[in-house]
ROLUMGU-591233 format. One record per residue (C-alpha): residue number from 1; chain; z, x negated, y. Coordinates in steps of 0.5 Angstrom, whole numbers, plus 500, padded with zeros to 3 digits. Layout:
REM ROLUMGU-591233
(node NUM,A,(Z,X,Y));
...
END
This chain:
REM ROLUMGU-591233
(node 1,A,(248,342,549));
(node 2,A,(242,337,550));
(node 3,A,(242,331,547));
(node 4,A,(242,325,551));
(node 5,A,(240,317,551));
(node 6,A,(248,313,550));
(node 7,A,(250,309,557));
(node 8,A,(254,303,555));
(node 9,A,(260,308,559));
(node 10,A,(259,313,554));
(node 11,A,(260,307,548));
(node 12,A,(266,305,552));
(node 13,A,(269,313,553));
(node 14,A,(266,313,545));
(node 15,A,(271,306,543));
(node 16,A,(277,308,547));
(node 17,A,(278,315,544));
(node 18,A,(283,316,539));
(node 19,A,(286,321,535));
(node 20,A,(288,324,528));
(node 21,A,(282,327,527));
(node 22,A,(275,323,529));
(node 23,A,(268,326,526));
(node 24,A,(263,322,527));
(node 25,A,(256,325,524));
(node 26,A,(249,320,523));
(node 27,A,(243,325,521));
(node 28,A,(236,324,522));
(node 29,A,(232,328,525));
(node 30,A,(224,329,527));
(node 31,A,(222,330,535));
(node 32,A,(218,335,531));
(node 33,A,(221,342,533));
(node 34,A,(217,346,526));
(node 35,A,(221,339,522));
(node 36,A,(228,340,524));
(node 37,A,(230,345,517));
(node 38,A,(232,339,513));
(node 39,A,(237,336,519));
(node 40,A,(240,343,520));
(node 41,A,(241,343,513));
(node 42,A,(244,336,513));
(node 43,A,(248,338,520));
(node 44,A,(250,344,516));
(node 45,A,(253,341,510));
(node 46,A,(256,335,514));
(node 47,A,(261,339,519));
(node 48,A,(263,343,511));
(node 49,A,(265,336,509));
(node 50,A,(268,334,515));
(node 51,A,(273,341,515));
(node 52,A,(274,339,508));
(node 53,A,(277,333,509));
(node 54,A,(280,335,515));
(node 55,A,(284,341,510));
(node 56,A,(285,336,505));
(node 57,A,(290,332,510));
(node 58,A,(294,338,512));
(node 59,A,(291,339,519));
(node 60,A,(293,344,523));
(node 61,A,(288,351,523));
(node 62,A,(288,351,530));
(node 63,A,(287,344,531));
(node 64,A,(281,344,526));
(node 65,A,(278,350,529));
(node 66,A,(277,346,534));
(node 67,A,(273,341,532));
(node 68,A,(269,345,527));
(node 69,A,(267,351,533));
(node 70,A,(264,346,536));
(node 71,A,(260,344,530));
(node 72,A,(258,350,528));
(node 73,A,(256,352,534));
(node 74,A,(251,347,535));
(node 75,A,(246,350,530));
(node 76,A,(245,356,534));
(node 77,A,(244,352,540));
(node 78,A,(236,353,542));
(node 79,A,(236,347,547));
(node 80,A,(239,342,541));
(node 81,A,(234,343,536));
(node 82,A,(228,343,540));
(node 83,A,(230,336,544));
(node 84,A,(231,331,538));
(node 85,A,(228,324,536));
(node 86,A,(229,320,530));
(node 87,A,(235,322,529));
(node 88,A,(242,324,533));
(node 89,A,(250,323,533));
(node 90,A,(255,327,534));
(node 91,A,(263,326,535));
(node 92,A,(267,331,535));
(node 93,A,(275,331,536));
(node 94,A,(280,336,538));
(node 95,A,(278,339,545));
(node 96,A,(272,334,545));
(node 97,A,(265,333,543));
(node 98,A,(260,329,545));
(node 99,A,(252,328,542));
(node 100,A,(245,323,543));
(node 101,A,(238,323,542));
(node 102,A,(237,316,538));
(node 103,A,(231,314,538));
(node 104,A,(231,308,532));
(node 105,A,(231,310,524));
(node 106,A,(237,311,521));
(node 107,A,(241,314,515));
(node 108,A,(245,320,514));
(node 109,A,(253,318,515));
(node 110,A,(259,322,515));
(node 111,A,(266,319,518));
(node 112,A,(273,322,519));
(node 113,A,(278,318,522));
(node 114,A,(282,316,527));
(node 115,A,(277,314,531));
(node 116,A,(269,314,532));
(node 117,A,(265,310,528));
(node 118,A,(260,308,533));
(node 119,A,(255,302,529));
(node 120,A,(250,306,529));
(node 121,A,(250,309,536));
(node 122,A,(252,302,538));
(node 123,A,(243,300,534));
(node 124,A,(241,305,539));
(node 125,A,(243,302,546));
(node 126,A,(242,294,544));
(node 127,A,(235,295,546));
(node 128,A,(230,299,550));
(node 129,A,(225,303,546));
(node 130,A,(221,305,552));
(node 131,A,(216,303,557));
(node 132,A,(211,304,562));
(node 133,A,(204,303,561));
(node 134,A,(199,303,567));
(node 135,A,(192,303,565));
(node 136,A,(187,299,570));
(node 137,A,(180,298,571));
(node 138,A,(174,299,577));
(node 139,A,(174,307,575));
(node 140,A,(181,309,571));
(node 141,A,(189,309,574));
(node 142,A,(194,312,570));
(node 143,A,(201,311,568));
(node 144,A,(204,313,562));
(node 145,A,(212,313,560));
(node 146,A,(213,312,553));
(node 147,A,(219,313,548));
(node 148,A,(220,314,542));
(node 149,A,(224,320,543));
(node 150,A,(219,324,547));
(node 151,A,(211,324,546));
(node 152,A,(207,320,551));
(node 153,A,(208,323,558));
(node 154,A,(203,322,564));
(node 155,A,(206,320,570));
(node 156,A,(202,323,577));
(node 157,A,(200,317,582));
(node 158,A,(200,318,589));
(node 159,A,(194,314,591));
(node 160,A,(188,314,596));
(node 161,A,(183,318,595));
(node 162,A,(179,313,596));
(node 163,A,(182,308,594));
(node 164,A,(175,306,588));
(node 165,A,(172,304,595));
(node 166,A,(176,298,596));
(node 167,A,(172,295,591));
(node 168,A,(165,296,594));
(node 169,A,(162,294,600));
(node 170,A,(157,296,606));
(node 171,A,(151,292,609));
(node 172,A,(150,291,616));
(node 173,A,(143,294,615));
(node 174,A,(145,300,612));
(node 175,A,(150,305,609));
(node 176,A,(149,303,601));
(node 177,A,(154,301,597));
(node 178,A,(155,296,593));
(node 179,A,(159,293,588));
(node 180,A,(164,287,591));
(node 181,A,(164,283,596));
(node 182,A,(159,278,597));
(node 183,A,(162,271,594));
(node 184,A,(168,269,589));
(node 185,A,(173,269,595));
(node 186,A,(172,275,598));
(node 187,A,(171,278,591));
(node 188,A,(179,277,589));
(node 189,A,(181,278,596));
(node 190,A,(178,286,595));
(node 191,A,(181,285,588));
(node 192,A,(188,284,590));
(node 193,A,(188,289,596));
(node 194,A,(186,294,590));
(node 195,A,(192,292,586));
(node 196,A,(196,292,591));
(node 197,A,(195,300,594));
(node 198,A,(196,301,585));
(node 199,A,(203,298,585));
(node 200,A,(205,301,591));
(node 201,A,(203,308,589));
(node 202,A,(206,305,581));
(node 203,A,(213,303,584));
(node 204,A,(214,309,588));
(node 205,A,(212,313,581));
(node 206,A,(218,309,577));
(node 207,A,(223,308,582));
(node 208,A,(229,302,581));
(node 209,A,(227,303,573));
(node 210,A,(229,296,569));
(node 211,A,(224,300,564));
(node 212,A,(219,295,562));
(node 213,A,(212,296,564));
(node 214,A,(206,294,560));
(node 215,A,(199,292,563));
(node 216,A,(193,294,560));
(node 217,A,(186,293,564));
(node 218,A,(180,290,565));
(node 219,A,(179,282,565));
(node 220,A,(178,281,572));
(node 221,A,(184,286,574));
(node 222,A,(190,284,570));
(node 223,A,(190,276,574));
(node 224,A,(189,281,581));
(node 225,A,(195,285,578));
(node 226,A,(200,279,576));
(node 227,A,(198,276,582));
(node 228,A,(201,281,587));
(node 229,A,(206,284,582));
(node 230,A,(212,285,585));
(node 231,A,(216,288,579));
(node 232,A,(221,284,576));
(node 233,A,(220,287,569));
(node 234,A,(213,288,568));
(node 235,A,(211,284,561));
(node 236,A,(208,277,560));
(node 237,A,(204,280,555));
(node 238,A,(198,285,556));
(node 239,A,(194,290,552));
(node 240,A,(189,285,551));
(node 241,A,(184,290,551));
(node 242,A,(180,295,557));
(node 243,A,(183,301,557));
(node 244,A,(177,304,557));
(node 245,A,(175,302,549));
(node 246,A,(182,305,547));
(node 247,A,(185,312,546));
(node 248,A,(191,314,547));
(node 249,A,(194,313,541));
(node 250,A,(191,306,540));
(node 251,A,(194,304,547));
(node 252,A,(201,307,545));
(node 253,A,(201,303,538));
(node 254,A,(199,296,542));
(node 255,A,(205,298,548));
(node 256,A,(210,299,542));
(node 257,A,(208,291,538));
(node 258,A,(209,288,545));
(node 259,A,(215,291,546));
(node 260,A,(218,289,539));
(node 261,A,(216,281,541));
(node 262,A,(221,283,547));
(node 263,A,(226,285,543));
(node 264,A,(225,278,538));
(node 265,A,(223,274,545));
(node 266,A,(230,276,548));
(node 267,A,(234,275,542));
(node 268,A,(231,268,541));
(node 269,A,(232,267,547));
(node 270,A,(240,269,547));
(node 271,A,(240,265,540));
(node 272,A,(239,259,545));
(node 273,A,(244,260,550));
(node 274,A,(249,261,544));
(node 275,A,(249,254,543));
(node 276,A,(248,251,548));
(node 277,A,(256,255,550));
(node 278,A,(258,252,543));
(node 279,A,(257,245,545));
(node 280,A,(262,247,550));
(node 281,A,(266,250,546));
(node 282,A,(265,257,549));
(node 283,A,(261,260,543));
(node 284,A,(263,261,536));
(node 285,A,(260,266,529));
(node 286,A,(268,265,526));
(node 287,A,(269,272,525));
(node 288,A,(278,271,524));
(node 289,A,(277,268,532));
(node 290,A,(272,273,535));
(node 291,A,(278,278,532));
(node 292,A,(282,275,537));
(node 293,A,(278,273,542));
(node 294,A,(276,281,543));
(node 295,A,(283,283,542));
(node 296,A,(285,278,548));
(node 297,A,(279,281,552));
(node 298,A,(276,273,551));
(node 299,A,(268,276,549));
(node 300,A,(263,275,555));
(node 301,A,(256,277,550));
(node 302,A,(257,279,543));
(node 303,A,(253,280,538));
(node 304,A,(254,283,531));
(node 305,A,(251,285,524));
(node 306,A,(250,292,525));
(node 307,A,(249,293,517));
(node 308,A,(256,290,516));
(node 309,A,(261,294,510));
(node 310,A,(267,289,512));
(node 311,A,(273,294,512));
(node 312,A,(280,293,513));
(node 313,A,(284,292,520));
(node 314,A,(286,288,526));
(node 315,A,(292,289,530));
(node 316,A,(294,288,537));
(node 317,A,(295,281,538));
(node 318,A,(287,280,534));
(node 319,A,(290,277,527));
(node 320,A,(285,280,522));
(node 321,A,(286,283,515));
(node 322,A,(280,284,510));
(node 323,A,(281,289,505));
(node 324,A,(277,291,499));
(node 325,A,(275,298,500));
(node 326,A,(274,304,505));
(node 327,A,(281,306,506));
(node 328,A,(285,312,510));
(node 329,A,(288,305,513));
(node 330,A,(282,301,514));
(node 331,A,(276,301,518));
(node 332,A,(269,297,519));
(node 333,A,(272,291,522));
(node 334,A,(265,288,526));
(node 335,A,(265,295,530));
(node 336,A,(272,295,531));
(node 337,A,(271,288,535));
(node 338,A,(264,291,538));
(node 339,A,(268,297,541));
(node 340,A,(276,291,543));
(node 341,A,(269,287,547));
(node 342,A,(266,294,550));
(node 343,A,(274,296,552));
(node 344,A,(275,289,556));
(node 345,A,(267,291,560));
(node 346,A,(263,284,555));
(node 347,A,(257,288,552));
(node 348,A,(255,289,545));
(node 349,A,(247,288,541));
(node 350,A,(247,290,534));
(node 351,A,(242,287,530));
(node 352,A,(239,287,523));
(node 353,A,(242,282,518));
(node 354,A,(236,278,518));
(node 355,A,(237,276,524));
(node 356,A,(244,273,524));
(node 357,A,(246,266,522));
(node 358,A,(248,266,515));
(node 359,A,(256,267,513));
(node 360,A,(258,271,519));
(node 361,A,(256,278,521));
(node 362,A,(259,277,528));
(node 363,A,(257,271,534));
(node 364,A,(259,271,540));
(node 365,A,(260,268,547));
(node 366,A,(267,267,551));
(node 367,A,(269,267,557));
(node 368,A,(272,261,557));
(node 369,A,(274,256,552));
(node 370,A,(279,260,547));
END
């Protein structure tokens, strides 16, 4: 089985499964295959904590089987274990198992219960890791998809063999080439033509991607290139350096700052649109009515601490019940809110603790007053 990136489907699969026994295992992990022995040893040790659990509740043989076959089986799986990234999750239940790549850091975790502990699956989906990166200058097009669960991949352009020469012109007199065209006008003219013929072949290289796209170029091609740009998600921010100067390594370690300051852009941004809905009293951080509010399906856009410990319950009229400790009848509250307001088709965004609103792990926005 190959390990794979969680859809918001998958969350929604994850958070709607139900069962006496749920195992759900965080591990770290390494996309370096000769460093995998230390997350086949934790894997090893986690799934015989899991049966141990199991066993200890009176599972019957069979069904446990199937749950742990599953598991052990991964260790022999060559795919598994030459596919990783930061870390992975698997969830398993009778008859059922399920395992993604995460791309961000995160701690080793083993949970058994009635349903998927998903928090730290649901960090993994709240923002996207990956870009593309296209290089410009007079001389040099490449693009490059970047990830942080794969090493930087070079993606082909289909461009004109000639397509250099568009920014060189011919005399009257005679065949020799010259650089530019003569005058400001027909310079940027040339420049855009140029841009365009490289967007072209840049769009049909990443498709109807959302993924954004990082520009890197020199000084007079990046205006040419926002000037005539087409694609809805390429980056305010560029590079800010010719491409030429940087290596790879450079060029992946600048595309990765940009997309952190997406992230804290986007999520300023929601903070924005959170009060301005809480004028309208249609946005509250209450954590006893956000309960309520995802359990009657009331939550557009939630937002959530994704290091929360709150444990206890909430019924299905949403009356919450915090208690003091992890119990065989408690769970993590907050993620049990995140999974009502998936179920109901509202999105979920795990965020560090920092960057919540004092005295409240959750904040969220309605679909009406409620």
């Amino acid at each position: 089985m190959q390990p794979v990136l969680p859809t918001q489907s998958d969350l929604r699969e994850l958070t709607s499964h139900r069962d006496e026994a749920c195992v759900s295992i965080y591990l770290r992990s390494s996309p370096i295959p000769r460093e995998s022995d230390e997350s086949r040893i934790a894997l090893k040790g986690a799934v015989a904590h899991a049966e141990r659990e199991l066993k200890e509740k009176g599972m019957d043989p069979a069904k446990l089987r199937e749950i742990i076959g599953p598991l052990e089986g991964l260790d022999d799986n060559p795919v598994f274990w030459t596919d990783q990234a930061r870390g992975f999750a698997i969830f398993a239940a009778p008859g059922f198992l399920r395992v993604f790549r995460l791309v961000n850091d995160l701690r080793n975790h083993l949970a058994v219960g009635d349903r998927f502990d998903i928090g730290m699956l649901l960090r993994a989906v709240s923002f996207s890791h990956e870009a593309f990166v296209l290089t410009l200058t007079e001389g040099t097009i490449e693009l490059y998809a970047l990830s942080s669960s794969q090493p930087v991949r070079h993606l082909e352009l289909q461009l004109p063999d000639d397509v250099h020469s568009v920014l060189e012109y011919t005399t009257s007199e005679d065949d020799f080439a010259m650089p530019r065209a003569q005058g400001a006008n027909g310079e940027k003219t040339e420049q855009h033509k140029y841009c365009r013929i490289v967007q072209d072949a840049v769009l049909d290289a990443i498709g109807a991607s959302t993924i954004p796209l990082i520009i890197a170029a020199s000084t007079d091609l990046e205006p040419a290139y926002r000037a005539i740009n087409r694609y809805r998600h390429l980056a305010d921010q560029g590079i800010g350096a010719n491409p030429e100067s940087l290596s790879l390594v450079d060029l992946t370690e600048r595309a990765r700052a940009i997309l952190d300051d997406l992230h804290a852009a986007d999520l300023a941004s929601w903070w924005e649109h959170f009060e301005v809905e809480r004028s309208r009293d249609k946005a509250t951080t209450d954590l006893g009515h956000v309960a309520r509010a995802a359990t009657a399906a009331a939550i557009d856009e939630l937002v959530f601490d994704m290091d929360s410990a709150l444990e206890g319950s909430i019924d299905e009229a949403g009356a919450l019940k915090v208690a003091p400790g992890v119990s065989a009848d408690t769970y993590g509250i907050v993620d049990e809110i995140a999974a009502r307001v998936l179920r109901s088709g509202g999105t979920a965004r795990a965020v560090r603790s920092a960057d919540m609103p004092a005295g409240s792990p959750v904040a969220a926005v309605l679909r009406y007053p409620f």
